[in-house]
Backbone as JSON Lines, residues from 0, in Angstrom:
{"i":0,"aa":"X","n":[0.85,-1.16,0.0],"ca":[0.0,0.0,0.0],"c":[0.9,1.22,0.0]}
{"i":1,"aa":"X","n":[0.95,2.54,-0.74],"ca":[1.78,3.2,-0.96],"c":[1.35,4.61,-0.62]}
{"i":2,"aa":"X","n":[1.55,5.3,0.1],"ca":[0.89,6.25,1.16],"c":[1.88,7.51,-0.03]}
{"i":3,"aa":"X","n":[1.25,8.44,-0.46],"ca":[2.38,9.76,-0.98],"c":[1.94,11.03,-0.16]}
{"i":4,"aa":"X","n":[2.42,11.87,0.55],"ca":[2.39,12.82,0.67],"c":[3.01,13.61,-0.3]}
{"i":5,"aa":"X","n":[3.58,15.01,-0.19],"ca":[4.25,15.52,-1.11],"c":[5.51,15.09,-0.73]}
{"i":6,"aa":"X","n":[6.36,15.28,-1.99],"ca":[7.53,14.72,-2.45],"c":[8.76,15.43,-2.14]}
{"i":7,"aa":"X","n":[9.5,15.24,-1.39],"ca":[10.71,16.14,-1.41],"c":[11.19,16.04,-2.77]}
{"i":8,"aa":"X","n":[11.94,17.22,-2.93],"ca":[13.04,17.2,-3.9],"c":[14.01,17.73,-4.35]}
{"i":9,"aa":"X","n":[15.0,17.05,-3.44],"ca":[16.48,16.9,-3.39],"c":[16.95,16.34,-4.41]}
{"i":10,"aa":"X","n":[17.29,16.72,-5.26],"ca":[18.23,15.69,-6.13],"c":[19.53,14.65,-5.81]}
{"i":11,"aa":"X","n":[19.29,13.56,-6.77],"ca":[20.14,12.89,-6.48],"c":[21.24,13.49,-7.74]}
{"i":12,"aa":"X","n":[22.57,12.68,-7.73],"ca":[23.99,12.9,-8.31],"c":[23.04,12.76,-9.87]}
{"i":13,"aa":"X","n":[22.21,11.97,-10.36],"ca":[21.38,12.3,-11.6],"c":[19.91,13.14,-11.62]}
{"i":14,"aa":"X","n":[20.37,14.05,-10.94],"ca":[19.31,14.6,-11.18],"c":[17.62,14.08,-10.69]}
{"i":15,"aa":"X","n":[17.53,13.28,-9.87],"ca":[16.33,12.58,-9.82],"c":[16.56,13.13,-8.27]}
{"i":16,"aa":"X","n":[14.44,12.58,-7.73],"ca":[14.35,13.2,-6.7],"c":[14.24,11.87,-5.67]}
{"i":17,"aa":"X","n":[15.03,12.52,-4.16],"ca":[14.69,11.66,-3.09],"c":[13.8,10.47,-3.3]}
{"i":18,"aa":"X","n":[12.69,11.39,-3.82],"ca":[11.19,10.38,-3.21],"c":[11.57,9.5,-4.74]}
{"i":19,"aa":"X","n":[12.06,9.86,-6.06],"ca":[11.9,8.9,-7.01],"c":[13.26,7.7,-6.25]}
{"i":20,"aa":"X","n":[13.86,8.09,-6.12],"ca":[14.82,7.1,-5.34],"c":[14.62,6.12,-4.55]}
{"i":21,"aa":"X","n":[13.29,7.05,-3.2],"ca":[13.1,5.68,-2.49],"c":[12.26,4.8,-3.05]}
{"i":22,"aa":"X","n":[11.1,5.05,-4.63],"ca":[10.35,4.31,-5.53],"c":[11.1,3.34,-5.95]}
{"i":23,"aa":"X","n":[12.35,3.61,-6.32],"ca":[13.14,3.31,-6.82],"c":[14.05,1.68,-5.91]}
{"i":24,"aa":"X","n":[13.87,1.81,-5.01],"ca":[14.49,0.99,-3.92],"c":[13.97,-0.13,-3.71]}
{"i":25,"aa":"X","n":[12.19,0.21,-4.12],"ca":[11.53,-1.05,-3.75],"c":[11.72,-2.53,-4.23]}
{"i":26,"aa":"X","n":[11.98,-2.54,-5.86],"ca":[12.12,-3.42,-6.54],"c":[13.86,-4.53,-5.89]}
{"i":27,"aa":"X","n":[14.56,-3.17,-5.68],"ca":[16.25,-3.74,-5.22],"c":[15.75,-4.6,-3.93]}
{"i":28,"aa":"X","n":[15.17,-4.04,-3.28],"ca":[14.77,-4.71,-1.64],"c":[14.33,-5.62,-1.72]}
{"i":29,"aa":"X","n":[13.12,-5.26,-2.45],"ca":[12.08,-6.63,-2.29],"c":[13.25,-8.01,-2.6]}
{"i":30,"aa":"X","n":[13.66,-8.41,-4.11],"ca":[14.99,-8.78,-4.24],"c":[15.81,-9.48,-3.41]}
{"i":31,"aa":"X","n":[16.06,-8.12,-2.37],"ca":[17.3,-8.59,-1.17],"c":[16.58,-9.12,-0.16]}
{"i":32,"aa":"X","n":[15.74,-8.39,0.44],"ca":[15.08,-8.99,1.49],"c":[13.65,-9.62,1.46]}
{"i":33,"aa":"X","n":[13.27,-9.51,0.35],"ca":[12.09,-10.66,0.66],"c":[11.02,-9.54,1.0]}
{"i":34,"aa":"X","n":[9.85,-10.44,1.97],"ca":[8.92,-10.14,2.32],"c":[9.34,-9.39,4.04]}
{"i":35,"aa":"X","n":[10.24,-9.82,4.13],"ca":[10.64,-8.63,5.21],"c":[10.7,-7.42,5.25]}
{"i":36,"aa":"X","n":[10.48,-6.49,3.92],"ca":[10.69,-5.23,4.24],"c":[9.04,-4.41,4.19]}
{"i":37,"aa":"X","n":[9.02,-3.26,4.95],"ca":[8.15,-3.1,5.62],"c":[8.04,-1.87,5.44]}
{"i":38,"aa":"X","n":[8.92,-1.21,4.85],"ca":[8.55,0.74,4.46],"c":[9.75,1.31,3.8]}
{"i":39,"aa":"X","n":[9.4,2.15,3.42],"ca":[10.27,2.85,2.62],"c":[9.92,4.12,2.15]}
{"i":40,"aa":"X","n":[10.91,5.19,2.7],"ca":[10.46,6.69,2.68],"c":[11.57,7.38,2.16]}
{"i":41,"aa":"X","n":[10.82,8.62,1.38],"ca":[12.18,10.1,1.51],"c":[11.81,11.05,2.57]}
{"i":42,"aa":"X","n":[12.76,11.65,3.22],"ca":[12.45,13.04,4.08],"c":[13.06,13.98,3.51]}
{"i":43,"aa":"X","n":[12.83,15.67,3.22],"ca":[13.64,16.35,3.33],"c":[12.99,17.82,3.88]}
{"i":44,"aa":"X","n":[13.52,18.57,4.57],"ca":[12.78,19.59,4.54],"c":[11.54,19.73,5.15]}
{"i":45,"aa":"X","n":[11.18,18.76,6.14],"ca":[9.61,18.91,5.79],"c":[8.77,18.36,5.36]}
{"i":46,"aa":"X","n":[8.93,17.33,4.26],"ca":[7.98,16.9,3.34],"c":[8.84,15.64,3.44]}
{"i":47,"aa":"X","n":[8.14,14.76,2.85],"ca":[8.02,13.14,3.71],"c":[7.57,12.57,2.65]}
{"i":48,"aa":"X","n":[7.75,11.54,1.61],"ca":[7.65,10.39,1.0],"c":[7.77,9.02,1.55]}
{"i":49,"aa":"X","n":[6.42,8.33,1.2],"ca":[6.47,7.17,1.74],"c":[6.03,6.3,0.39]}
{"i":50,"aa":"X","n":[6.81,5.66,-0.28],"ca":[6.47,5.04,-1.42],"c":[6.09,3.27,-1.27]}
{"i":51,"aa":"X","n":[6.26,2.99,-0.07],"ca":[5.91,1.69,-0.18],"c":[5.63,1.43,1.35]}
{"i":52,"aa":"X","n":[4.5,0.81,1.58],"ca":[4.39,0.5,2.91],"c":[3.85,-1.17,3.23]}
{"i":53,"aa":"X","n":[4.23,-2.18,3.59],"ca":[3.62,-3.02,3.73],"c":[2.14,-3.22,4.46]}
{"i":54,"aa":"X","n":[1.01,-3.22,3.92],"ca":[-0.17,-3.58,4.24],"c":[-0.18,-3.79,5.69]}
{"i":55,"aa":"X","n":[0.17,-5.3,6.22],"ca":[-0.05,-6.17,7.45],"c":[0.76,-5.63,8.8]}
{"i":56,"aa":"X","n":[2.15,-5.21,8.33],"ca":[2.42,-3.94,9.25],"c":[2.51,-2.8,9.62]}
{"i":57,"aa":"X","n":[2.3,-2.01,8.67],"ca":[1.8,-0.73,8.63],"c":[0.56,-0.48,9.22]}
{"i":58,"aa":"X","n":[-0.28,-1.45,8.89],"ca":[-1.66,-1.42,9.47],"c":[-1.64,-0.47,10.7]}
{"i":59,"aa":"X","n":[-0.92,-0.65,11.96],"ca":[-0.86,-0.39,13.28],"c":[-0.34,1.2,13.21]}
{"i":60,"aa":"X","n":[0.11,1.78,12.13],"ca":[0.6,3.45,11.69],"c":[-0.43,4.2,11.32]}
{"i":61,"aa":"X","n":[-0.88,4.92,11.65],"ca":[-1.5,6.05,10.69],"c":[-0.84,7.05,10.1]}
{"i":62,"aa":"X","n":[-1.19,7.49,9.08],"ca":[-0.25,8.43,8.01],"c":[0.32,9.35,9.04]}
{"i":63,"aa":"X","n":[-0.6,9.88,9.7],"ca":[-0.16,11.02,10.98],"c":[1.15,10.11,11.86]}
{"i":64,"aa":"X","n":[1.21,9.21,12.05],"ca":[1.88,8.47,12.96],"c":[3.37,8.31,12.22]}
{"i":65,"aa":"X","n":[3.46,8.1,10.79],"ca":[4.42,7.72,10.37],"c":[5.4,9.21,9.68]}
{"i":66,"aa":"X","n":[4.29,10.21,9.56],"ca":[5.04,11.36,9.39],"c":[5.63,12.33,10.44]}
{"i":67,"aa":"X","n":[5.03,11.59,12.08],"ca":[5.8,12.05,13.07],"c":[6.77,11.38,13.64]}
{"i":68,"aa":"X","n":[7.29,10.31,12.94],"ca":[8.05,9.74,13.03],"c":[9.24,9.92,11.92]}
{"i":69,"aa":"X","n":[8.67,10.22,10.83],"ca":[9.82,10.7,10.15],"c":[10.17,11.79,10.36]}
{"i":70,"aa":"X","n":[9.45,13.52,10.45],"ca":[9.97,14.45,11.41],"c":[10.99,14.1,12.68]}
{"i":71,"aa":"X","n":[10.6,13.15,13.62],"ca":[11.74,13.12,14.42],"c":[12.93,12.15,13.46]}
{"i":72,"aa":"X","n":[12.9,11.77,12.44],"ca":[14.27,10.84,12.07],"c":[14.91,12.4,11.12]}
{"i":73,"aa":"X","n":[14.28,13.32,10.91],"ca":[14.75,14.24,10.28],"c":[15.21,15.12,11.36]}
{"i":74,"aa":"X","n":[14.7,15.66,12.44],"ca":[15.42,16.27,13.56],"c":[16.67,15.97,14.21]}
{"i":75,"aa":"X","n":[16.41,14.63,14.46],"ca":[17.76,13.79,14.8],"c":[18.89,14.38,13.22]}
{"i":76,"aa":"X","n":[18.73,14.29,12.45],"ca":[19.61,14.22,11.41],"c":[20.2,15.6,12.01]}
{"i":77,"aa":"X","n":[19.68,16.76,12.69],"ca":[20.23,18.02,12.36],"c":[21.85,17.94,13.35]}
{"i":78,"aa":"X","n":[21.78,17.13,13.79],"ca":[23.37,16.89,14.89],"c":[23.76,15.97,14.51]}
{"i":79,"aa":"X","n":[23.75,15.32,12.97],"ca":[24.72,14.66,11.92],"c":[26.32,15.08,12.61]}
{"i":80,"aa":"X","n":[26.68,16.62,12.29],"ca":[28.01,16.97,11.91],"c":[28.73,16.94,13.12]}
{"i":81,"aa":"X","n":[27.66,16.98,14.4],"ca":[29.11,16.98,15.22],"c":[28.95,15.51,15.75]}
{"i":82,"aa":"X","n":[28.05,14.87,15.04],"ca":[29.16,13.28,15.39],"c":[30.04,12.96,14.67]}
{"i":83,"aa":"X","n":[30.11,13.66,13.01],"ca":[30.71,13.68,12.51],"c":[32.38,13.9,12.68]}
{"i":84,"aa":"X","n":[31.87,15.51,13.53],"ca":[33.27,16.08,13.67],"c":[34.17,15.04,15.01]}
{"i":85,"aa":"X","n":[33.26,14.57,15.87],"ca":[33.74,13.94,17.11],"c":[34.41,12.82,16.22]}
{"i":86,"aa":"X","n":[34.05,12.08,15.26],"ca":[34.63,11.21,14.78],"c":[35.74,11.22,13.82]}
{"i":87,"aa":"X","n":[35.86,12.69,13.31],"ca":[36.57,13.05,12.0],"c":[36.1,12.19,10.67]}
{"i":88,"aa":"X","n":[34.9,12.05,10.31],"ca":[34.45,11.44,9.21],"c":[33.05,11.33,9.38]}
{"i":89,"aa":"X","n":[32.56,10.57,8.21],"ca":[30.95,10.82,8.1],"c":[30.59,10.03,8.37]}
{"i":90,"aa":"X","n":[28.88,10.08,8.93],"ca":[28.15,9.28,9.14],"c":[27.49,8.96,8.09]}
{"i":91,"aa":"X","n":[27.69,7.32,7.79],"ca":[26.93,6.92,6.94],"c":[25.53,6.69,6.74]}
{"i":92,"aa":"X","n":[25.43,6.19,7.84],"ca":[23.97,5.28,8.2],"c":[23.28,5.56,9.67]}
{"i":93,"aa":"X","n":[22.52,5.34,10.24],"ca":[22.05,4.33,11.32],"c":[21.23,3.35,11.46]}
{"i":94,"aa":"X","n":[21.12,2.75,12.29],"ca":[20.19,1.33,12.08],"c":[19.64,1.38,13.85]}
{"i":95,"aa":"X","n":[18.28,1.62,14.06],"ca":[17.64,0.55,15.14],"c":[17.11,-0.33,14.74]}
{"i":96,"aa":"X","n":[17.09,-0.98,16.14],"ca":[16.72,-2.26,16.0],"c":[15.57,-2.62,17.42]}
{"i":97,"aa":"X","n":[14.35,-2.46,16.77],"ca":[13.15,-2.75,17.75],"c":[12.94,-3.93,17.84]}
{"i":98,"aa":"X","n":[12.09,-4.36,19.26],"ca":[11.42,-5.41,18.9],"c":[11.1,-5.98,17.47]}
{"i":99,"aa":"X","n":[10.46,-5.43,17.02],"ca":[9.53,-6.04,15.92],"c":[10.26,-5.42,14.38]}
{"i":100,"aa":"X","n":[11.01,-4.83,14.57],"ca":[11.37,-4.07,13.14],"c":[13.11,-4.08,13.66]}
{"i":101,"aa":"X","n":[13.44,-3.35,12.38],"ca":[15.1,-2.49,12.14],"c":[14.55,-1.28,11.05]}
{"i":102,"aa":"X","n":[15.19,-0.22,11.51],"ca":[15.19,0.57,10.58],"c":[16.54,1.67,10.31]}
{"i":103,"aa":"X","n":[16.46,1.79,8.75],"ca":[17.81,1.75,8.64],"c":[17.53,3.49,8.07]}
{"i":104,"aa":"X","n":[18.14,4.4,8.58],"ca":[18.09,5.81,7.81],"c":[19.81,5.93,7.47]}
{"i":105,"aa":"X","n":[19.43,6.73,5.92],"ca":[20.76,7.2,5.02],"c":[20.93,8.42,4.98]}
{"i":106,"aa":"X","n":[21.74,9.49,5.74],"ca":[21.35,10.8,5.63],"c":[21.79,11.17,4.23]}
{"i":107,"aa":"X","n":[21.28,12.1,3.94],"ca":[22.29,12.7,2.34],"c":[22.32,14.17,2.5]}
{"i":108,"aa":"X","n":[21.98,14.44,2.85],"ca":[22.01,16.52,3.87],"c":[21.63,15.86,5.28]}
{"i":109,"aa":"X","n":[22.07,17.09,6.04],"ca":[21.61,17.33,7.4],"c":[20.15,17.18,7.75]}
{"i":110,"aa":"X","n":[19.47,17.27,6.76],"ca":[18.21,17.56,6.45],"c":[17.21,16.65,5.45]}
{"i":111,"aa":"X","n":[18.12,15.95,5.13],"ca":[17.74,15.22,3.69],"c":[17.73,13.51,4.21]}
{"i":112,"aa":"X","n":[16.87,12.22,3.74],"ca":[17.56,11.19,3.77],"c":[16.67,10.14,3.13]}
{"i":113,"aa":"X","n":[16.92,8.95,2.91],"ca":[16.25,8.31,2.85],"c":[16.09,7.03,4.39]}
{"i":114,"aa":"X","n":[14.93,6.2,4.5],"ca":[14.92,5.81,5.27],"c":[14.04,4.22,4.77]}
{"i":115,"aa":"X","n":[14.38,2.76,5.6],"ca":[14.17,1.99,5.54],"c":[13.7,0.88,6.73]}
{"i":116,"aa":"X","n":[12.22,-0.29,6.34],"ca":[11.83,-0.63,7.61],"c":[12.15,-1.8,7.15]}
{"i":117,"aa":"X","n":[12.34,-2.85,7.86],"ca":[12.61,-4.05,8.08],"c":[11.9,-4.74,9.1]}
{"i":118,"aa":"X","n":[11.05,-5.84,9.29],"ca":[10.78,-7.08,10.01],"c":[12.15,-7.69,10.56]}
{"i":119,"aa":"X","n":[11.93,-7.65,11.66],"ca":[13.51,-8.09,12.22],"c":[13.55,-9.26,12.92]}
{"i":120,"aa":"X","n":[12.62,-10.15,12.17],"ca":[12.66,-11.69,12.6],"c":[13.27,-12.72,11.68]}
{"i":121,"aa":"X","n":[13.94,-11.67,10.63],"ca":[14.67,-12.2,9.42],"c":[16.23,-11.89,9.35]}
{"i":122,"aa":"X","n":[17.08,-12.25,9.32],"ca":[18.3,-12.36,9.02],"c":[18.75,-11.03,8.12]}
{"i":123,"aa":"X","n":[18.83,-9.93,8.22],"ca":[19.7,-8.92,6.66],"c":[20.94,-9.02,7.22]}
{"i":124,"aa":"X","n":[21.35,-8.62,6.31],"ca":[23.32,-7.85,6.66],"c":[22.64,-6.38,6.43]}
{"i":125,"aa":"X","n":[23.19,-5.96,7.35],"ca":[22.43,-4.01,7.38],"c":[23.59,-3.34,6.43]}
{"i":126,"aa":"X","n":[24.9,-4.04,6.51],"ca":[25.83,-3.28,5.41],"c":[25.22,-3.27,3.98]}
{"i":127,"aa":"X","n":[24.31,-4.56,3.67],"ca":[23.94,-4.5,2.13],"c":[22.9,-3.85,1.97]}
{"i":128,"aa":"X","n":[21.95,-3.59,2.96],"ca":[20.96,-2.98,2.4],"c":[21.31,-1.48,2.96]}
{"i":129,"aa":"X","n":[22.54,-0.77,3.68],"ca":[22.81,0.45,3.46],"c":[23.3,0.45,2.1]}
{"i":130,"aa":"X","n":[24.33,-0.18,1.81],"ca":[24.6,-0.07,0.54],"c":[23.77,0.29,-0.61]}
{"i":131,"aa":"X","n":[22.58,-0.47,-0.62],"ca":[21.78,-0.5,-1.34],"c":[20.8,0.93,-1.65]}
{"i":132,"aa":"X","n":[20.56,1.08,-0.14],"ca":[20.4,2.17,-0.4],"c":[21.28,3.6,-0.82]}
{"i":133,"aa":"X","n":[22.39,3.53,-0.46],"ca":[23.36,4.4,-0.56],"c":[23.63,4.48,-2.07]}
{"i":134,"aa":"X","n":[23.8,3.21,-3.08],"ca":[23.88,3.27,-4.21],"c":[22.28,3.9,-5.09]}
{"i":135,"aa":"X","n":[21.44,3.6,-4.82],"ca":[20.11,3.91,-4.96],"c":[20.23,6.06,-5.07]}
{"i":136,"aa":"X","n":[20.89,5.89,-4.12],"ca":[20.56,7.58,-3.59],"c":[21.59,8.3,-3.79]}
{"i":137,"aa":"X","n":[22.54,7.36,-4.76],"ca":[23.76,8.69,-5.46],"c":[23.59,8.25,-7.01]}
{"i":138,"aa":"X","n":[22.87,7.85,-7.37],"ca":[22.79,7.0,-8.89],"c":[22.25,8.75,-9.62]}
């Protein structure tokens, strides 16, 4: 079930936007992970893309629920740089890991990212599906 609000749009390294990116992701995922994956969004700015949501778990979200949840994964993003700087390099990724899910956010601005849900009763390597996304979101 595929929920759109309006679309950020950030470009990617071709010219394409966030939200076509995270459209873009679904087909690679599904792929990698199966029936485990469970959402898939752009944030930037404000505006929130959700291009794929699984039916059976999503169910328990309301649109309101999942866009205040991406607001806070976009707030969090704004103190990117000084973990950055504490570390002398960038942050690539992060990944929780709930009960019932993993979710994996890719910043690409301070402000900008894409973000990914996972069923976490399944086995991923979180390096491939950052990757995945990471390649997805500089293409």
């Amino acid at each position: 079930m595929a929920d759109t609000p309006p679309s950020p749009d950030r470009q990617t390294a071709n010219d394409q936007s966030l939200a076509d990116a995270a459209r873009e992701l679904e087909p690679t995922l599904t792929d990698t992970v199966g029936e485990s994956l469970v959402g898939i969004a752009a944030y930037e700015n404000g505006e929130y893309s959700v291009p794929y949501r699984d039916s059976a778990t999503s169910a328990q979200y309301t649109t309101a629920d999942i866009t205040a949840i991406l607001e806070h994964i976009q707030l969090e993003g704004i103190g990117i740089r000084a973990y950055e700087e504490y570390h002398e390099q960038s942050l690539r990724a992060t990944v929780r890991v709930y009960e019932d899910v993993v979710t994996v956010v890719v910043p690409v601005t301070e402000t900008a990212g894409l973000v990914v849900v996972l069923r976490s009763d399944a086995e991923h390597d979180p390096y491939d599906v950052i990757h995945t996304i990471q390649r997805v979101g500089s293409e």
